[in-house]
C-alpha positions in Angstrom: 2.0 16.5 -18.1 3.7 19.9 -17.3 6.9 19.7 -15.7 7.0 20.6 -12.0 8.9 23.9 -10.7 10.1 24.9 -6.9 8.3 27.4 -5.1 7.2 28.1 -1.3 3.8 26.5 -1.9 5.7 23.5 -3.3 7.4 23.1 -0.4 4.4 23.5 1.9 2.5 21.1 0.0 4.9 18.2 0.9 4.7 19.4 4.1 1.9 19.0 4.5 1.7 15.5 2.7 4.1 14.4 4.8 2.6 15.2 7.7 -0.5 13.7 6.6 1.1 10.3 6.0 2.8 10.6 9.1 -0.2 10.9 10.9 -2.6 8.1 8.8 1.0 5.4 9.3 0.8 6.1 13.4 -2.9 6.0 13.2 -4.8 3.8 16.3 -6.8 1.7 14.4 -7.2 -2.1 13.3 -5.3 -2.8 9.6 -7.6 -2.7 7.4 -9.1 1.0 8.6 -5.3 1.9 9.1 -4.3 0.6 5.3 -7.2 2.3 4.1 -6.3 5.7 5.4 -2.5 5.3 4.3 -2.7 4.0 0.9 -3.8 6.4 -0.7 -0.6 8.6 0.2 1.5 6.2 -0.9 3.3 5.9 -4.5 2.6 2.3 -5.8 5.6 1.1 -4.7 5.5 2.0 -0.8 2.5 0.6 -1.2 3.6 -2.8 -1.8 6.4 -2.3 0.2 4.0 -1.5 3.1 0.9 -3.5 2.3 2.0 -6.0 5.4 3.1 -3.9 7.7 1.4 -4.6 11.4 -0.3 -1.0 12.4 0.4 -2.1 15.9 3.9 -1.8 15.0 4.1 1.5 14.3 5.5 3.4 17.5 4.0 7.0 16.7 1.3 8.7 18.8 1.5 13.0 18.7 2.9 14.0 15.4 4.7 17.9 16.3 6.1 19.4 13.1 7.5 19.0 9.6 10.0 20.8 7.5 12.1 20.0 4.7 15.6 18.7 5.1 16.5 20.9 2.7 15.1 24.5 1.7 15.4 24.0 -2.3 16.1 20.4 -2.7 18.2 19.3 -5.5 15.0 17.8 -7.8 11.6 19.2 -8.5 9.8 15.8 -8.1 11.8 14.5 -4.8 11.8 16.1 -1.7 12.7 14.5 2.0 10.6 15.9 4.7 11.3 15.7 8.3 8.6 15.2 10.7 8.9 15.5 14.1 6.9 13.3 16.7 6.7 12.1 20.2 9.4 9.2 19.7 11.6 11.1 17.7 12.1 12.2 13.8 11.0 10.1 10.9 12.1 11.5 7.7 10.2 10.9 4.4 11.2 10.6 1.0 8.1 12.1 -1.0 7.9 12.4 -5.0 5.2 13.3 -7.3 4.8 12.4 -10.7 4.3 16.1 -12.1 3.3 19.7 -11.6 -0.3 19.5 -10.4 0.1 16.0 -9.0 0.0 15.3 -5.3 3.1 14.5 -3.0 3.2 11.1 -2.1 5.3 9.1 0.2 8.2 6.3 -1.2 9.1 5.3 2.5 9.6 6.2 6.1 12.5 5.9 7.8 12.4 5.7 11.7 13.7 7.8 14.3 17.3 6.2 15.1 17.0 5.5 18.9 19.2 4.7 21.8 18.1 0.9 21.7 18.6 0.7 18.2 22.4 1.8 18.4 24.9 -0.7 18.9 
């Protein structure tokens, strides 16, 4: 397997993956359509990390933007992405396994919101 470099399209592809997960894990549909859609963008282990999570759980409905946290991030095969909804900002940790291989996502972490603050 060739060994993954950075570049704009890079970039834009985990964008775009991100995005794409973003909008599959705030999806309005019952779990198995839901799990279905998501686990496929989902490295093996988010997959078992996630494999119970409750769909109707999942407080996302418009998804606005994405963009990296970071413009050249500090490893070729780890990026975080920041994606931008209507409850707020969940950022991604996304990794691929080589050059040529899709973006996938490790795990989501939530908006932080006011309730959630002590």
């Amino acid at each position: 397997m060739a060994v993954p470099t950075w570049d704009a399209a890079t970039g834009d592809a985990a964008v775009r993956a991100a995005i794409s997960a973003v909008t599959a894990y705030g999806a309005d549909a019952d779990a198995d359509e839901w799990w279905g859609g998501l686990a496929p963008l989902l490295s093996p282990s988010a997959q078992a990390a996630y494999a119970a999570t409750d769909p109707t759980n999942v407080p996302i409905g418009l998804v606005r933007y994405g963009v990296l946290s970071a413009e050249e991030p500090p490893s070729v095969f780890v990026v975080e992405v920041d994606v931008g909804t209507d409850v707020g900002v969940y950022t991604l940790l996304m990794s691929r396994a080589g050059a040529g291989e899709p973006w996938l996502v490790e795990r989501f972490v939530p908006p932080v919101t006011d309730a959630a603050q002590p």
